[in-house]
C-alpha positions, 0 to 999 in steps of 0.5 A: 165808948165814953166820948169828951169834948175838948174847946179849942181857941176861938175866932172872933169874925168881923163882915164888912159891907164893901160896897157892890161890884160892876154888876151890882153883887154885894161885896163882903170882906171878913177879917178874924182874930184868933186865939179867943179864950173859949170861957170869953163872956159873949159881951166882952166879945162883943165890946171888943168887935165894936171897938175894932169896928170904930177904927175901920172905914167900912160898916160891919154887917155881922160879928161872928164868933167861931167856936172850936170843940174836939170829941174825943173818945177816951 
């Protein structure tokens, strides 16, 4: 059995701070963009969320890239 991977499209995944509820629970939202080259280098990546980031209103807590890889056995 000879097993390969296979990347798939990643997401770059932005988390806003959006304040705190009645309760005083830390409320987060998340907002993806798909579709990301696998070969994207780490600090493009990181250019781009910046950028995006300037044009929201909330602070952004955490960038986040989701990677996607298939195993296959071939």
């Amino acid at each position: 059995m000879v097993l390969e991977s296979r990347e798939f499209p990643s997401a770059l995944q932005l988390v806003y701070d959006m304040g705190t509820d009645g309760d005083g629970k830390k409320i987060t939202r998340r907002r993806s963009y798909s579709n990301v080259k696998p070969d994207a280098v780490d600090q493009d990546l990181y250019d781009v969320a910046i950028t995006l980031i300037g044009l929201q209103t909330n602070v952004a807590n955490q960038i986040l890239v989701n990677e996607k890889t298939e195993l296959v056995n071939v």
